[in-house]
Backbone as ProteinMPNN parsed JSONL, in Angstrom:
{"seq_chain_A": "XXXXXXXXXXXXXXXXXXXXXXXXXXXXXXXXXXXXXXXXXXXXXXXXXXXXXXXXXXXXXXXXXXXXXXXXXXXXXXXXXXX", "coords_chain_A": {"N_chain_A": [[0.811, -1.187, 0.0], [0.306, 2.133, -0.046], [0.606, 3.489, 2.126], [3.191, 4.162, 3.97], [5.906, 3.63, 6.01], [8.437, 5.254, 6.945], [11.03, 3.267, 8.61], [13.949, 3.628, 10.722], [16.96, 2.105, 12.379], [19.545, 1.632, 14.835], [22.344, -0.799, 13.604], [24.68, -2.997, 13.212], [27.844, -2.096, 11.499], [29.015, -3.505, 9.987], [27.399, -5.873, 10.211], [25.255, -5.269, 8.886], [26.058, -4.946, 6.182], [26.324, -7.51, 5.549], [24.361, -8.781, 5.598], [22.681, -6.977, 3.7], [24.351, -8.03, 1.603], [23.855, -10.67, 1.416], [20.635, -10.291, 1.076], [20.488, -9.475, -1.956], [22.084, -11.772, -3.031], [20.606, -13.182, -3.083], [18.294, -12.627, -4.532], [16.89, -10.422, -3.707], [15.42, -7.872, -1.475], [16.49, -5.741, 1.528], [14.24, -4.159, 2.89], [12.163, -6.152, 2.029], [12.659, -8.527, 3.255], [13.083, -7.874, 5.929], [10.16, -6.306, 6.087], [9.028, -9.247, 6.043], [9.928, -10.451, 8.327], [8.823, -8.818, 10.348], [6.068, -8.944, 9.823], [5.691, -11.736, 10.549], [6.323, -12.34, 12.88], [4.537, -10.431, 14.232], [2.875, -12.265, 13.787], [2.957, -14.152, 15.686], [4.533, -15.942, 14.849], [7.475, -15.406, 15.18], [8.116, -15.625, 18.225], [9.93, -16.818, 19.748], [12.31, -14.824, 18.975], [12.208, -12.541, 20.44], [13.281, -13.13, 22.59], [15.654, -14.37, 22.209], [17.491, -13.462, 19.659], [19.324, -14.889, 18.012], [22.147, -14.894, 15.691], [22.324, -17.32, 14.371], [19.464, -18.071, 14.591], [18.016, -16.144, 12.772], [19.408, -16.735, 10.346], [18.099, -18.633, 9.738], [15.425, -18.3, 9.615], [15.447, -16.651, 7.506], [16.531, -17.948, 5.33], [14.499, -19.756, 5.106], [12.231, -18.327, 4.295], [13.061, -16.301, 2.481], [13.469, -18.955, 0.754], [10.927, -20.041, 0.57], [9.755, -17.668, -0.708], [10.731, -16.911, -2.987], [10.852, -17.207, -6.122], [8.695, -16.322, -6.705], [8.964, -13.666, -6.27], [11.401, -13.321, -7.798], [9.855, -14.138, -10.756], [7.973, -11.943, -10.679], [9.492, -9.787, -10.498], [10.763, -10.449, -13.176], [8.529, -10.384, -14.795], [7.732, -7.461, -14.186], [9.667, -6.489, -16.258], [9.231, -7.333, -18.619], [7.579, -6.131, -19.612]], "CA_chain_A": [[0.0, 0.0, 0.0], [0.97, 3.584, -0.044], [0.45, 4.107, 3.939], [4.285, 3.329, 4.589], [6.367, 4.42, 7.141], [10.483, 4.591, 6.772], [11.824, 3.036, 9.362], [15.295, 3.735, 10.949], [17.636, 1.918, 13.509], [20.832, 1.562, 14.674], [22.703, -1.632, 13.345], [26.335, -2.589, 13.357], [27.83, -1.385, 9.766], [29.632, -5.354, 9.696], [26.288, -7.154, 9.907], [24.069, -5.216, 8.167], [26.392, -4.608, 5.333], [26.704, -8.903, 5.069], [22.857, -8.912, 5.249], [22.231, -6.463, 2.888], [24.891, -8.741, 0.603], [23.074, -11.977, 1.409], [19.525, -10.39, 0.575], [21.009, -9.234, -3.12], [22.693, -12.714, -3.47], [19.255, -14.002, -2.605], [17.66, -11.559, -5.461], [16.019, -9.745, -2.942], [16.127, -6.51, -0.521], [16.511, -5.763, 2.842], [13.579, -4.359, 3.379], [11.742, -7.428, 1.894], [13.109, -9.712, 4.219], [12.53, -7.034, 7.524], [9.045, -7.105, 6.101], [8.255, -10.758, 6.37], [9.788, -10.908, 9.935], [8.031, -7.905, 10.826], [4.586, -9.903, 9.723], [6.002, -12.81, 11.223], [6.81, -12.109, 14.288], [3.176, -10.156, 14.87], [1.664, -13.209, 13.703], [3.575, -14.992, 17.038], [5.937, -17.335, 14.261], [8.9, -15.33, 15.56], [8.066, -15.674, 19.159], [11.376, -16.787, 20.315], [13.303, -13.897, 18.65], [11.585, -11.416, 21.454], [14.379, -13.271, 24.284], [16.592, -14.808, 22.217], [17.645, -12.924, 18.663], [21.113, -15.396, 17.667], [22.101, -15.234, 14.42], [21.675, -18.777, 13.743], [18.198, -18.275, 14.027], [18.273, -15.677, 11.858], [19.651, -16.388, 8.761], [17.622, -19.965, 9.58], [13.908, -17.791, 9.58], [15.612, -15.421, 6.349], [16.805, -18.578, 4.377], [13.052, -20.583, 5.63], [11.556, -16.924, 3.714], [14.125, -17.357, 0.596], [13.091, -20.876, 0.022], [9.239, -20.09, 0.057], [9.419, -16.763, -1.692], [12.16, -16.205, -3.546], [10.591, -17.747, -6.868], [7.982, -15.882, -6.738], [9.46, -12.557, -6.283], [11.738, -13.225, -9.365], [8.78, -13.967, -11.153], [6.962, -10.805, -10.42], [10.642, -8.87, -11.151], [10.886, -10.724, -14.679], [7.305, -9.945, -15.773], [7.691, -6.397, -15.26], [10.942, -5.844, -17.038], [8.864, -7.714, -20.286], [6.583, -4.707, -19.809]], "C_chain_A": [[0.853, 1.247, 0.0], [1.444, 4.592, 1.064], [1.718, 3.494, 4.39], [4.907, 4.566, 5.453], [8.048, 3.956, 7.158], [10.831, 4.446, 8.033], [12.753, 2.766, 9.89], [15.909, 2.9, 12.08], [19.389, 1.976, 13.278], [21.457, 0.064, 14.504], [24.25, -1.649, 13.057], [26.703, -2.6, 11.876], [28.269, -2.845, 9.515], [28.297, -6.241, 9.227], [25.472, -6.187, 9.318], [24.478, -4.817, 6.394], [26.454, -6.479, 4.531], [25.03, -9.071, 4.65], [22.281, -8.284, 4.222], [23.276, -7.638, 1.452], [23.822, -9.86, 0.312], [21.557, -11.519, 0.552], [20.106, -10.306, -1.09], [21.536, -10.318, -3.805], [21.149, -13.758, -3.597], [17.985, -13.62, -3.711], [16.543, -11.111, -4.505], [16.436, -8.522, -1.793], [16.228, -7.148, 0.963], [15.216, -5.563, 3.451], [12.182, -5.58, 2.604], [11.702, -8.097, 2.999], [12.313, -8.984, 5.823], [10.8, -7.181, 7.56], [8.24, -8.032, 6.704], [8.81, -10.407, 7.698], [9.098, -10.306, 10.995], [6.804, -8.66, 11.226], [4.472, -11.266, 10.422], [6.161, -13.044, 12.554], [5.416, -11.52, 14.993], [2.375, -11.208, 14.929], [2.174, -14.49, 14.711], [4.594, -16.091, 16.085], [7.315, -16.312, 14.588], [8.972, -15.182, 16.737], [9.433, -15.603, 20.029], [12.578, -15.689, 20.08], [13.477, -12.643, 19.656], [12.977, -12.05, 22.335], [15.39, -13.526, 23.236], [16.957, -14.653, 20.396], [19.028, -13.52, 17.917], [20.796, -15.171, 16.3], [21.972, -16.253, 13.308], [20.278, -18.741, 13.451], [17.863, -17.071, 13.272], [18.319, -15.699, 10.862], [18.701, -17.981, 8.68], [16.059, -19.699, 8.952], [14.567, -16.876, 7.807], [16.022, -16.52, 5.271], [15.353, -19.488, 4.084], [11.957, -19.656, 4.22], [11.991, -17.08, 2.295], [13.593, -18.089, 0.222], [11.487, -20.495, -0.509], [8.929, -18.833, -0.757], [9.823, -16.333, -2.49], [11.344, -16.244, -5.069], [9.42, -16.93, -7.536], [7.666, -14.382, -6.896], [10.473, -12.342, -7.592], [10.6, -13.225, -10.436], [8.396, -12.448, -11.544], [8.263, -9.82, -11.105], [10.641, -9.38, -13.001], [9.387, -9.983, -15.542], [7.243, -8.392, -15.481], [8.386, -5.582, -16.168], [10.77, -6.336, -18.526], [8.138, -6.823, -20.262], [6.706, -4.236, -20.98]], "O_chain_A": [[2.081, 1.195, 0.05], [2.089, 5.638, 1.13], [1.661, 2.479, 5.084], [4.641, 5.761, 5.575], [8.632, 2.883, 7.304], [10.973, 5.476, 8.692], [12.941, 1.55, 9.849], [15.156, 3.012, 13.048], [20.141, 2.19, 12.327], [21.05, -0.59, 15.464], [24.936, -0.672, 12.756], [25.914, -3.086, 11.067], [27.637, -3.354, 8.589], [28.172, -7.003, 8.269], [24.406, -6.803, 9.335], [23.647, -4.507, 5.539], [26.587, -6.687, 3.325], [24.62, -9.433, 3.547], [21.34, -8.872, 3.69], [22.677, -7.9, 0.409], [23.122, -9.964, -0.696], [21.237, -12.164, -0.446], [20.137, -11.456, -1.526], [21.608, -10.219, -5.03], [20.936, -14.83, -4.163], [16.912, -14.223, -3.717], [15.38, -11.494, -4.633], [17.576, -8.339, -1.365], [16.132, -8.285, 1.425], [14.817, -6.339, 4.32], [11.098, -5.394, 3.157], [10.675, -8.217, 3.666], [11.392, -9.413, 6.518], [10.15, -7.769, 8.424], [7.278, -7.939, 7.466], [7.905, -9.932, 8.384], [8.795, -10.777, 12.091], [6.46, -8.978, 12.364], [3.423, -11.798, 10.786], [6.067, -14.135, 13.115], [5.089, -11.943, 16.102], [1.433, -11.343, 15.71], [1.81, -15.648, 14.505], [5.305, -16.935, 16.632], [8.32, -16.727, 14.01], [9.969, -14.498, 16.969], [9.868, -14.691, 20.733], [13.583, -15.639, 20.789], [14.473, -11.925, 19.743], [13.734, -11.166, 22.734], [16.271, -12.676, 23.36], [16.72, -15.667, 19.74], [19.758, -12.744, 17.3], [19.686, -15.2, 15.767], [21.706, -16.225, 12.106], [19.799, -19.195, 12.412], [16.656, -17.29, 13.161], [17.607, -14.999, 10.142], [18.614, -18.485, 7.561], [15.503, -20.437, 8.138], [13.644, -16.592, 7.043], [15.884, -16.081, 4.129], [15.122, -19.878, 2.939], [11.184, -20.213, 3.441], [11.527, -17.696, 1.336], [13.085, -17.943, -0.889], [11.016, -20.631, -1.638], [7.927, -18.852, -1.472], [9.39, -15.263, -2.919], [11.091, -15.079, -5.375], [9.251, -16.905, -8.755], [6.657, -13.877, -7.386], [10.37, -11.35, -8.314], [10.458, -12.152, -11.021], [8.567, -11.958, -12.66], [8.039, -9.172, -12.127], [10.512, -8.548, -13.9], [9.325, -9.297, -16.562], [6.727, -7.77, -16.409], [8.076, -4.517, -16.702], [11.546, -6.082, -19.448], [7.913, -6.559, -21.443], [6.079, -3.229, -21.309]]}, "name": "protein", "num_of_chains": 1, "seq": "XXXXXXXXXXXXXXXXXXXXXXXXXXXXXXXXXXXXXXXXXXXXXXXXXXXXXXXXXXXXXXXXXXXXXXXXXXXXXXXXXXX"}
């Protein structure tokens, strides 16, 4: 929708510069990914991230996301660059 809201934090320039690699290697953004965990996390599937935020589980919930959307999001990028 059009009702967005930019949202800022502070993140360490090391990991969010590998994450921003990974999403791009992944054909996808950053905020993509923040997105889904955003939605994910309201909808109680990231429950555990509230105490315990490791990076294992991490790139485990962002590769889980990859796998089921990735395909789908190329997709949608290819058809409108045949525009």
């Amino acid at each position: 929708g059009t009702d967005k809201k930019l949202a800022s934090f502070n993140c360490d320039t090391a990991l969010w510069s590998e994450f921003r690699s990974r999403c791009t290697e992944r054909g996808t953004t950053a905020t993509a990914v923040l997105t889904w965990c955003i939605q994910w996390y309201l909808a109680g599937s990231l429950e555990d991230l509230a105490t315990e935020p490791t990076p294992e589980r991490i790139k485990a919930l962002v590769d889980e996301y990859l796998a089921e959307s990735l395909d789908s999001h190329l997709m949608s990028i290819l058809s409108k660059r045949s525009l």
